[in-house]
mmCIF file of the N, C-alpha and C atoms, coordinates in Angstrom:
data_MODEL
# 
_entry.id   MODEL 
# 
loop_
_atom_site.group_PDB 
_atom_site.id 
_atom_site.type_symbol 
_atom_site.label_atom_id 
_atom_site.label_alt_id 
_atom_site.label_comp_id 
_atom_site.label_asym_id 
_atom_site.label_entity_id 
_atom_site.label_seq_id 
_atom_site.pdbx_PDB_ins_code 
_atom_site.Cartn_x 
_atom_site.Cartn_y 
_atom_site.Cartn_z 
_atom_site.occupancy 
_atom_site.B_iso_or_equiv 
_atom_site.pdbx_formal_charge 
_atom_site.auth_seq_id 
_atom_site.auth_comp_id 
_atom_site.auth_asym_id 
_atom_site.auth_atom_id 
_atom_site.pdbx_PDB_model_num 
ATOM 1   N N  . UNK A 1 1  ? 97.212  0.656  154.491 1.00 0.00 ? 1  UNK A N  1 
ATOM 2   C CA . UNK A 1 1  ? 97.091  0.543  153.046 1.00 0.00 ? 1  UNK A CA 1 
ATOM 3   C C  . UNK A 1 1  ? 98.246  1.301  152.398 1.00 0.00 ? 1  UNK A C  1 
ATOM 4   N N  . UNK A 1 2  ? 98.892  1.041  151.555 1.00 0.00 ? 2  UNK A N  1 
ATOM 5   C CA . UNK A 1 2  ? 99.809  1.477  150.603 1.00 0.00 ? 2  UNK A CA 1 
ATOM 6   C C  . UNK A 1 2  ? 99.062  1.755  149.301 1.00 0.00 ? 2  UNK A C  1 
ATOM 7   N N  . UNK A 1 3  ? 99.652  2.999  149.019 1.00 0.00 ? 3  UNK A N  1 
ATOM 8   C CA . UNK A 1 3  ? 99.224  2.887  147.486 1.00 0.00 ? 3  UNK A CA 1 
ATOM 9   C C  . UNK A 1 3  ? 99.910  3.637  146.398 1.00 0.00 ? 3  UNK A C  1 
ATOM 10  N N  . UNK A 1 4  ? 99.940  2.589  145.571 1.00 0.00 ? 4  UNK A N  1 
ATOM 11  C CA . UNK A 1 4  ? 101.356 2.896  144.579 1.00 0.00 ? 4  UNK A CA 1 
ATOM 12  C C  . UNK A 1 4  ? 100.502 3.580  143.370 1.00 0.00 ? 4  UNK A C  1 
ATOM 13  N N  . UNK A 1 5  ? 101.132 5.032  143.372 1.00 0.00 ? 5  UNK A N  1 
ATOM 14  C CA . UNK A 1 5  ? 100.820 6.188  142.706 1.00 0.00 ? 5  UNK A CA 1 
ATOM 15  C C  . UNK A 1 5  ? 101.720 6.287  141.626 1.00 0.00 ? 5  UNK A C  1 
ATOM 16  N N  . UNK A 1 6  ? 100.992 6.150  139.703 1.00 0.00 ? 6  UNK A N  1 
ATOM 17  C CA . UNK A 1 6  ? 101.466 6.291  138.878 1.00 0.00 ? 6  UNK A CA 1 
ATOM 18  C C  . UNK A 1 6  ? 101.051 8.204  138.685 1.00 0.00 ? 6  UNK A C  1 
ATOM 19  N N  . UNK A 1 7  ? 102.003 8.809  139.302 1.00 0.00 ? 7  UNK A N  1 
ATOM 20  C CA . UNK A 1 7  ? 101.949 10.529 138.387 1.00 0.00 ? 7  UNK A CA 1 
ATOM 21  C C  . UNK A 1 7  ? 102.669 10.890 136.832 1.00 0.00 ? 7  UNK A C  1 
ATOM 22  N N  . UNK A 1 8  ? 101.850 10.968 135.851 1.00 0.00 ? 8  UNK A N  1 
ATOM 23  C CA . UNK A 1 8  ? 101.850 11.508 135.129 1.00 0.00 ? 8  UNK A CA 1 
ATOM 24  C C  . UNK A 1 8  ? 102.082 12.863 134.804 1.00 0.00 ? 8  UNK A C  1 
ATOM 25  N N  . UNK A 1 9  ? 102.457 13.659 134.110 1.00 0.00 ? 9  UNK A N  1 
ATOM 26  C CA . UNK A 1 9  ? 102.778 14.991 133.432 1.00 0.00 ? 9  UNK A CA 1 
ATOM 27  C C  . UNK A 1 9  ? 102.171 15.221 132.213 1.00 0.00 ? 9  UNK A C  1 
ATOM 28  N N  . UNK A 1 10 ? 101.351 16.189 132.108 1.00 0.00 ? 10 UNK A N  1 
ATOM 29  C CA . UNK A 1 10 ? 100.631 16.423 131.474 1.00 0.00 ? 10 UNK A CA 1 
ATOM 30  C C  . UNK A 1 10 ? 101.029 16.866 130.064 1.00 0.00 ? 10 UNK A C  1 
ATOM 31  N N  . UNK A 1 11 ? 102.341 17.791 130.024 1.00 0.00 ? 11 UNK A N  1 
ATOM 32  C CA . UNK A 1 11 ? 102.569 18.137 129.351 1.00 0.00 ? 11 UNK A CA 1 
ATOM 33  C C  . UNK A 1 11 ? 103.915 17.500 128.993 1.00 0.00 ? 11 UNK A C  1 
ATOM 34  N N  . UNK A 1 12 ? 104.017 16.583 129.720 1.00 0.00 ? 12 UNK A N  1 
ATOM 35  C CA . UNK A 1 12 ? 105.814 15.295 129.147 1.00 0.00 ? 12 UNK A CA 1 
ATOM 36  C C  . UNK A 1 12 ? 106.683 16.533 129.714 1.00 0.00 ? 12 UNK A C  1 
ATOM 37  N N  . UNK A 1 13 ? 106.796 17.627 130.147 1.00 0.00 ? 13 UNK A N  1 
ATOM 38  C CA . UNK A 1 13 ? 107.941 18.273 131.147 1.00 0.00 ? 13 UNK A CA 1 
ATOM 39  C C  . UNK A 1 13 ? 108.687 17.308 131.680 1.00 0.00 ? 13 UNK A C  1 
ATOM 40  N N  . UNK A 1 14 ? 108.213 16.642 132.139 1.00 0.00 ? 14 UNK A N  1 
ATOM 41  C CA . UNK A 1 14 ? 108.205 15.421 133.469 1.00 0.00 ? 14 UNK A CA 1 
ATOM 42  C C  . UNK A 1 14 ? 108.306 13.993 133.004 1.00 0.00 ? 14 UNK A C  1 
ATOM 43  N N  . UNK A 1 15 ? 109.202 13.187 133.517 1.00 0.00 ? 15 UNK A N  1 
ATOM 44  C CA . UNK A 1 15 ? 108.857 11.723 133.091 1.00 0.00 ? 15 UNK A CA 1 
ATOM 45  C C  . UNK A 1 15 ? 107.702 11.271 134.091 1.00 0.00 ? 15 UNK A C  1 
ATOM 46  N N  . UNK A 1 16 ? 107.502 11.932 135.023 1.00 0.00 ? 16 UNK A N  1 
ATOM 47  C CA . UNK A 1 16 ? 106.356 11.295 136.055 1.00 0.00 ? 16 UNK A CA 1 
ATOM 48  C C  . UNK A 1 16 ? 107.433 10.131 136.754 1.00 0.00 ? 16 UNK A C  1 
ATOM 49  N N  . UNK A 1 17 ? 106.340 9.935  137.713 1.00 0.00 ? 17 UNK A N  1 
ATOM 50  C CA . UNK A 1 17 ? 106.986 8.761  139.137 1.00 0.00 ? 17 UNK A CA 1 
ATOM 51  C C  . UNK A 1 17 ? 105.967 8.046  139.166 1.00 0.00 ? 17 UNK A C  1 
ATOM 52  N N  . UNK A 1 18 ? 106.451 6.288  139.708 1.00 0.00 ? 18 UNK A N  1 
ATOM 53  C CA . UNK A 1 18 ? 105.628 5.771  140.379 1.00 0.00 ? 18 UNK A CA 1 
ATOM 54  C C  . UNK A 1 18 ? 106.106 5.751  142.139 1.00 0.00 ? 18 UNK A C  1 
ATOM 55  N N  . UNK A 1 19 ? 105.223 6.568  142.794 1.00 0.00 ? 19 UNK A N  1 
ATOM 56  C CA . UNK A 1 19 ? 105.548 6.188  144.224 1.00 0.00 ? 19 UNK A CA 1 
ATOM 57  C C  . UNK A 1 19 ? 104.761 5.484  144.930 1.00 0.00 ? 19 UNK A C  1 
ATOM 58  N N  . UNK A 1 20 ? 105.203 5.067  146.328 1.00 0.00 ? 20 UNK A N  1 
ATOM 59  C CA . UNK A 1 20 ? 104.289 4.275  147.335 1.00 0.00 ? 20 UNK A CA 1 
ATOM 60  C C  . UNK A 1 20 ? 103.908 5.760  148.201 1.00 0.00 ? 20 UNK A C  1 
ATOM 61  N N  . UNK A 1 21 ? 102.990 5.848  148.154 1.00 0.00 ? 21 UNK A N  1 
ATOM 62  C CA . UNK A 1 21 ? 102.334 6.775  149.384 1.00 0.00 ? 21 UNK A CA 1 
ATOM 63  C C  . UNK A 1 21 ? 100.970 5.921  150.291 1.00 0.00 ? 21 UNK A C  1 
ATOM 64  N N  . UNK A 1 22 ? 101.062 7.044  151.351 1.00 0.00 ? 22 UNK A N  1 
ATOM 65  C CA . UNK A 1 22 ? 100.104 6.362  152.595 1.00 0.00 ? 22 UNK A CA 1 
ATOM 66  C C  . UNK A 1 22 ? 98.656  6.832  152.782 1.00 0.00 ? 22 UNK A C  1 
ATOM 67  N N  . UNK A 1 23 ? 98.578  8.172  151.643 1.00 0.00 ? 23 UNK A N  1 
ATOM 68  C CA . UNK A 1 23 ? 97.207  8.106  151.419 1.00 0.00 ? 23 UNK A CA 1 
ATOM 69  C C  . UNK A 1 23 ? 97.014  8.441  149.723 1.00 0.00 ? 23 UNK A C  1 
ATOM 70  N N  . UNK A 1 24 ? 95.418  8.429  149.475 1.00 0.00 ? 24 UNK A N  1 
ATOM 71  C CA . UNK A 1 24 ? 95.714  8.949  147.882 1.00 0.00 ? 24 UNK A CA 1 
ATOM 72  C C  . UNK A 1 24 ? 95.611  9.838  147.748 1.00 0.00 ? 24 UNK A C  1 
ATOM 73  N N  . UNK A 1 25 ? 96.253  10.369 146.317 1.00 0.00 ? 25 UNK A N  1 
ATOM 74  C CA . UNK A 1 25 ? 95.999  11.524 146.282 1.00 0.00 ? 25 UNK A CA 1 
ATOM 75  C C  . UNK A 1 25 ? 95.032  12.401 145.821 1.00 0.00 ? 25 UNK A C  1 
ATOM 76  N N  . UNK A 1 26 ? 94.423  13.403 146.054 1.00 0.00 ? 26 UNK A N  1 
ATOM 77  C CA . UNK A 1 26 ? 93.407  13.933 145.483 1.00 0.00 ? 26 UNK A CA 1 
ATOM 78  C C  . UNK A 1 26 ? 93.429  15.110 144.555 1.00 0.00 ? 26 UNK A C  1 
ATOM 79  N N  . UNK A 1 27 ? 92.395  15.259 143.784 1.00 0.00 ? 27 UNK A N  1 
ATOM 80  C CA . UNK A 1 27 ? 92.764  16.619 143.058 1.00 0.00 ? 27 UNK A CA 1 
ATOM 81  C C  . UNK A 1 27 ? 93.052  17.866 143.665 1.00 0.00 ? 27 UNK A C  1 
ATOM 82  N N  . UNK A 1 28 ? 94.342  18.684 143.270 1.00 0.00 ? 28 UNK A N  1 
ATOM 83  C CA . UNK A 1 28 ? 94.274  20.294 143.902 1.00 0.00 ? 28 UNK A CA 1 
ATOM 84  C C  . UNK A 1 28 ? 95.845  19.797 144.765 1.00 0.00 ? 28 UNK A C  1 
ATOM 85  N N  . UNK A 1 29 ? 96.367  18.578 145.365 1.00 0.00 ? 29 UNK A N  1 
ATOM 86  C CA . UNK A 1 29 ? 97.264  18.288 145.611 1.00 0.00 ? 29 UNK A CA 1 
ATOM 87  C C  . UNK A 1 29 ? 98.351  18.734 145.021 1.00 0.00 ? 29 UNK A C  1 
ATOM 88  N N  . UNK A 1 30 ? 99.094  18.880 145.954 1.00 0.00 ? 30 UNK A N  1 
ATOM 89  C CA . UNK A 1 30 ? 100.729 19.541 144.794 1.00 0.00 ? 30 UNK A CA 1 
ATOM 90  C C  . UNK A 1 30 ? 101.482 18.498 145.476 1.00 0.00 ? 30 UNK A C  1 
ATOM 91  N N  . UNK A 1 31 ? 102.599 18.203 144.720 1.00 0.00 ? 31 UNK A N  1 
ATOM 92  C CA . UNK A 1 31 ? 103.468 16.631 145.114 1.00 0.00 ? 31 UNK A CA 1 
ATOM 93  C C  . UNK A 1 31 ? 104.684 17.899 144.372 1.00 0.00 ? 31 UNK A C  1 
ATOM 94  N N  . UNK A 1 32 ? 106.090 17.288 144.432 1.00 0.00 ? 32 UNK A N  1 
ATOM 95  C CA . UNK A 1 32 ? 107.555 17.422 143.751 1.00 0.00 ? 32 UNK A CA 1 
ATOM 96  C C  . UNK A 1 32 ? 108.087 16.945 143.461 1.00 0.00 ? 32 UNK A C  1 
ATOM 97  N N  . UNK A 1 33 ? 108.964 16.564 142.141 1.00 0.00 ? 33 UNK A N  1 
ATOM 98  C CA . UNK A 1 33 ? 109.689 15.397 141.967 1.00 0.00 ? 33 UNK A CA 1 
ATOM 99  C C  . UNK A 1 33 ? 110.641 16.604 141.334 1.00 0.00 ? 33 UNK A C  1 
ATOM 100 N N  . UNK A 1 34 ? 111.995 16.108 141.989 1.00 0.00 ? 34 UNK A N  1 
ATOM 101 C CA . UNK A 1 34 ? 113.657 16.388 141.650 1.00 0.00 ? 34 UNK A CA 1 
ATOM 102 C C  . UNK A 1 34 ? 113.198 17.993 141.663 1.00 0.00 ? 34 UNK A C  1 
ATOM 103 N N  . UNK A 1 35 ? 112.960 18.312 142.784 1.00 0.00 ? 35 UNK A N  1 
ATOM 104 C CA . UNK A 1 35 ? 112.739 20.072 142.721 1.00 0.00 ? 35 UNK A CA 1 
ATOM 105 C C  . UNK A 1 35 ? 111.765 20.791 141.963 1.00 0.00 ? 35 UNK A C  1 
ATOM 106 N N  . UNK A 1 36 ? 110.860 20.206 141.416 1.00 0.00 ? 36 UNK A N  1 
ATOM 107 C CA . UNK A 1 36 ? 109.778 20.987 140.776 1.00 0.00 ? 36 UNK A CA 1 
ATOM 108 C C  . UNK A 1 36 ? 108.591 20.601 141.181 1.00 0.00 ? 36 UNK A C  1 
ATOM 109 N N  . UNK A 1 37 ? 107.333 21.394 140.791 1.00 0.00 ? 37 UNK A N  1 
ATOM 110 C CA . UNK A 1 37 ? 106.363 21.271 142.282 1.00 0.00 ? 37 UNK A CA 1 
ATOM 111 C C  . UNK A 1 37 ? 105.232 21.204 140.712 1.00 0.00 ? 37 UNK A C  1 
ATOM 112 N N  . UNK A 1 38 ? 103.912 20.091 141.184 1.00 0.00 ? 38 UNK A N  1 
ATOM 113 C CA . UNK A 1 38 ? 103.073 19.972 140.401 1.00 0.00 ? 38 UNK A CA 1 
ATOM 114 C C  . UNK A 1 38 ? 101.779 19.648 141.020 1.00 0.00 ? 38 UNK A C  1 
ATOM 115 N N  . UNK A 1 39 ? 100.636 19.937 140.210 1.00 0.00 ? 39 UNK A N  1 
ATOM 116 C CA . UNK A 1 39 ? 99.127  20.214 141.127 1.00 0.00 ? 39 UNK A CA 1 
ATOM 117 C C  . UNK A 1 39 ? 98.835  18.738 140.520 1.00 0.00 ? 39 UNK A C  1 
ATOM 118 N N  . UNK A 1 40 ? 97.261  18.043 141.338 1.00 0.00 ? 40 UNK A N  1 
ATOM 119 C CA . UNK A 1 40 ? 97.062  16.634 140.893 1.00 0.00 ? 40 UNK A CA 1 
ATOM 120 C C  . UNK A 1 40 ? 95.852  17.340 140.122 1.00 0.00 ? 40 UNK A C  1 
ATOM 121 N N  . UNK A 1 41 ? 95.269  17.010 138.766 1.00 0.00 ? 41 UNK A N  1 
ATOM 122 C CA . UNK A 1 41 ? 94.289  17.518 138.211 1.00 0.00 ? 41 UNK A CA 1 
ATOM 123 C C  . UNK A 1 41 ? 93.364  16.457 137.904 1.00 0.00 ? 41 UNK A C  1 
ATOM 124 N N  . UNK A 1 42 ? 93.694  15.520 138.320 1.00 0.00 ? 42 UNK A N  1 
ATOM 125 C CA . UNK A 1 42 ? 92.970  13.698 138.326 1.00 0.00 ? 42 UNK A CA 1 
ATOM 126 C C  . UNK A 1 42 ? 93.025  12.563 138.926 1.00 0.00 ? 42 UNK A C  1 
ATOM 127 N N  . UNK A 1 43 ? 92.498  12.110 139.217 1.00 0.00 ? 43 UNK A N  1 
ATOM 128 C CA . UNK A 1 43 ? 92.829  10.487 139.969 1.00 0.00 ? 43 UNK A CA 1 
ATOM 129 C C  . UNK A 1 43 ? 92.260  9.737  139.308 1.00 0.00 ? 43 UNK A C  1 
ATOM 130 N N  . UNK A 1 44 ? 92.669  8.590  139.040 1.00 0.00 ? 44 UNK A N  1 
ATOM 131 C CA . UNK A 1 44 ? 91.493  7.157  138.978 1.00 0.00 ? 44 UNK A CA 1 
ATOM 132 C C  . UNK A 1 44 ? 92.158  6.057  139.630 1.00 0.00 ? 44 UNK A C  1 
ATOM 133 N N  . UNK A 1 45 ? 91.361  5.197  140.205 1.00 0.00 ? 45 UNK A N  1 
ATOM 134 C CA . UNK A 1 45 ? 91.902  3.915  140.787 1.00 0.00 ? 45 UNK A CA 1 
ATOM 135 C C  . UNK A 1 45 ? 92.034  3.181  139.505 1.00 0.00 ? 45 UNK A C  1 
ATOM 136 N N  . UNK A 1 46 ? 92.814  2.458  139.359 1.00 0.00 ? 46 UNK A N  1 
ATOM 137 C CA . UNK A 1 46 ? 93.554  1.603  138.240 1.00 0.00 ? 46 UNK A CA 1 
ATOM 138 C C  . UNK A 1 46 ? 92.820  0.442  138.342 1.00 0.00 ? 46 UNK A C  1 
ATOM 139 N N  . UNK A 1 47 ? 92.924  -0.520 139.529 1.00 0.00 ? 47 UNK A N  1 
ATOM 140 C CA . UNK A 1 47 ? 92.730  -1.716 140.248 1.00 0.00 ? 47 UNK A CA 1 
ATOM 141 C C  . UNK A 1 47 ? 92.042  -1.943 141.042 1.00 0.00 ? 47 UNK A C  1 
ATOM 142 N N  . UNK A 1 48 ? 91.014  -2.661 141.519 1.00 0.00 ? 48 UNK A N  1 
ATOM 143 C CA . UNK A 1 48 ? 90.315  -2.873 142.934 1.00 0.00 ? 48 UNK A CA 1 
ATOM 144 C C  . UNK A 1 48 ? 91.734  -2.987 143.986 1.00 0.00 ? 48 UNK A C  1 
ATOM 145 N N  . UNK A 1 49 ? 91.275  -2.566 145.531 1.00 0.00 ? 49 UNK A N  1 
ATOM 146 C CA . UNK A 1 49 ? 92.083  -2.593 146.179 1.00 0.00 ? 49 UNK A CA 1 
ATOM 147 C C  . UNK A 1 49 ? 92.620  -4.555 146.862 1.00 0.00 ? 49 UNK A C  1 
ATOM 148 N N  . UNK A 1 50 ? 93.601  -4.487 146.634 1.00 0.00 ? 50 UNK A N  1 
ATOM 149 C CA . UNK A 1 50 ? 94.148  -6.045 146.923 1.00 0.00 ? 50 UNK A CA 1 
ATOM 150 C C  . UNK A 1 50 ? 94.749  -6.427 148.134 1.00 0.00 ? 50 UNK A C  1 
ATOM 151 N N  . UNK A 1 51 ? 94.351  -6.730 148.978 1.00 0.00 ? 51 UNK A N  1 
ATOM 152 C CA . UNK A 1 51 ? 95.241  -6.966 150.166 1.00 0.00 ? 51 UNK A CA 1 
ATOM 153 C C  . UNK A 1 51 ? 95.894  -5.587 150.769 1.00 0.00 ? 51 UNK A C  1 
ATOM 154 N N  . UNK A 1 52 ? 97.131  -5.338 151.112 1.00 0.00 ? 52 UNK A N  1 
ATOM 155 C CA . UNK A 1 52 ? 97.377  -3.810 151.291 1.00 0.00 ? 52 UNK A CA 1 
ATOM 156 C C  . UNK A 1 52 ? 97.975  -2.938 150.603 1.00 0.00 ? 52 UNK A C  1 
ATOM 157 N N  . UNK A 1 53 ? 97.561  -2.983 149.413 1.00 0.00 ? 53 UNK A N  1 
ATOM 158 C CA . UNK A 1 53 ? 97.790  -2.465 148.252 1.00 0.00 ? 53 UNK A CA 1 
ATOM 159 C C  . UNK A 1 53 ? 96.344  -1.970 147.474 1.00 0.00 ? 53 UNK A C  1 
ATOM 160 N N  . UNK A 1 54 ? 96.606  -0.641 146.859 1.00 0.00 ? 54 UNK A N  1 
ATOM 161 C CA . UNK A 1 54 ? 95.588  0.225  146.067 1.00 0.00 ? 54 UNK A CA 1 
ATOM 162 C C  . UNK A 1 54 ? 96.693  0.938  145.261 1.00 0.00 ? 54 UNK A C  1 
ATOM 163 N N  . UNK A 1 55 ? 95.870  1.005  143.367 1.00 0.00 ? 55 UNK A N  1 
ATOM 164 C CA . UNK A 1 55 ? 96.768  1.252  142.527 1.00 0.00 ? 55 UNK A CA 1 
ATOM 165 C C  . UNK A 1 55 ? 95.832  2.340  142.038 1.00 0.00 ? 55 UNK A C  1 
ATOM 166 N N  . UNK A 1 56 ? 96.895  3.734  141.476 1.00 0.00 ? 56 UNK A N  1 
ATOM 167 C CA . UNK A 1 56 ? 96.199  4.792  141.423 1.00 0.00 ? 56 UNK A CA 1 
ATOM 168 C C  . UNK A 1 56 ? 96.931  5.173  140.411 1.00 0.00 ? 56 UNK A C  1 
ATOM 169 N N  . UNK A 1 57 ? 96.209  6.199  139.562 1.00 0.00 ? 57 UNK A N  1 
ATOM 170 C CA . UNK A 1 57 ? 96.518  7.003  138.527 1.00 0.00 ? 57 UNK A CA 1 
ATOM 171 C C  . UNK A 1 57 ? 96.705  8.084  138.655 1.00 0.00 ? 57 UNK A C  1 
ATOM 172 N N  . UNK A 1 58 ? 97.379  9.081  139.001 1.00 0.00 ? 58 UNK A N  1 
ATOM 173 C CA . UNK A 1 58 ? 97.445  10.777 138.999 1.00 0.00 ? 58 UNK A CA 1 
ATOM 174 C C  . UNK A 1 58 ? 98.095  11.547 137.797 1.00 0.00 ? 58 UNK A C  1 
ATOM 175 N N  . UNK A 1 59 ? 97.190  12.256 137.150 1.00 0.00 ? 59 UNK A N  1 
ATOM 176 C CA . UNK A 1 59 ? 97.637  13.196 136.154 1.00 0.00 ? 59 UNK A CA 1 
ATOM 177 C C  . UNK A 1 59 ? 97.769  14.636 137.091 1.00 0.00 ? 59 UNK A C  1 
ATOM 178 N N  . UNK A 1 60 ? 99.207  15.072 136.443 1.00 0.00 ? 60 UNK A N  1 
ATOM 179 C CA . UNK A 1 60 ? 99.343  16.614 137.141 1.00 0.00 ? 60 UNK A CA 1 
ATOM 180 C C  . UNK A 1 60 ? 99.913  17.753 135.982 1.00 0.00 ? 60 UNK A C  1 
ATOM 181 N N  . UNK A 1 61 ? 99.648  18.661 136.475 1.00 0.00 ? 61 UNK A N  1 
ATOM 182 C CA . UNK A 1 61 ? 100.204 19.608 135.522 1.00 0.00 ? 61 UNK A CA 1 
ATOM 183 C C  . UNK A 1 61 ? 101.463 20.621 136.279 1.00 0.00 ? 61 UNK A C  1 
ATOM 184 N N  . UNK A 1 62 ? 102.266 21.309 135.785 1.00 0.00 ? 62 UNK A N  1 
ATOM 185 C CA . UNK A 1 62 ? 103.039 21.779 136.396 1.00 0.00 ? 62 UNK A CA 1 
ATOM 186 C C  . UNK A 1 62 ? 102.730 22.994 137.039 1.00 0.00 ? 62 UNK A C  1 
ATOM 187 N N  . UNK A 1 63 ? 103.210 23.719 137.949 1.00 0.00 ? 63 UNK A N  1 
ATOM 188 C CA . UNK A 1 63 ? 103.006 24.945 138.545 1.00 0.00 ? 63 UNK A CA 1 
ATOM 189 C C  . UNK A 1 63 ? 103.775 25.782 138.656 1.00 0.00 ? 63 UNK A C  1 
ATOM 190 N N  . UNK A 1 64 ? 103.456 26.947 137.904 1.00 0.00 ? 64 UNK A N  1 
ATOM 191 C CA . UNK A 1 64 ? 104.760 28.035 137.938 1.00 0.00 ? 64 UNK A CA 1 
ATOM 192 C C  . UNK A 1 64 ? 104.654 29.010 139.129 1.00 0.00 ? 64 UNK A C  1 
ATOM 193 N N  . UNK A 1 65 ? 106.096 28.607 139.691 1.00 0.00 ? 65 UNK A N  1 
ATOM 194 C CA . UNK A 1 65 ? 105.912 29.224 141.059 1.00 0.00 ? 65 UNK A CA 1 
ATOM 195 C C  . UNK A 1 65 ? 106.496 31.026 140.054 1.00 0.00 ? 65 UNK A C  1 
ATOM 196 N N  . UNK A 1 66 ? 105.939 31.910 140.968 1.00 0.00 ? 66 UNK A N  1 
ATOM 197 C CA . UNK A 1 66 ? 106.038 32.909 140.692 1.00 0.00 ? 66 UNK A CA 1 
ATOM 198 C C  . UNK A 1 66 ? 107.737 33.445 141.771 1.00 0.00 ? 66 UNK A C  1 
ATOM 199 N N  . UNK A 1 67 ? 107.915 34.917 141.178 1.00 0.00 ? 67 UNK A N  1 
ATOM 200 C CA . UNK A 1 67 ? 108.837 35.217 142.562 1.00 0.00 ? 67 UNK A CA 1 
ATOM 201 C C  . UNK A 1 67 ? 109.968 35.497 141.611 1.00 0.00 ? 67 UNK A C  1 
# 
């Protein structure tokens, strides 16, 4: 199954990604896009799953790495 992950930014920091990943993602997840690191604070499936394809929604918020 593939499943093409719309991530969102919670706070527009971020333009967000759509990626293909191999599982979904769940809340508490941290993902990175272009060097910055963000937690998943939501999922919803978008779509029933279609053939080998599942369409997902992830809202994240950013994470301030400390240090």
């Amino acid at each position: 199954m593939i499943y093409k992950v719309s991530y969102v930014v919670v706070d527009g920091s971020h333009p967000g990604a759509i990626i293909n990943e191999d599982r979904p993602p769940s809340v508490g997840d941290r993902i990175r896009f272009n060097g910055e690191q963000f937690e998943v604070v939501e999922v919803i499936d978008l779509l029933p799953p279609r053939e080998n394809f599942a369409y997902v929604h992830a809202t994240c918020e950013p994470i301030q790495e400390s240090g």
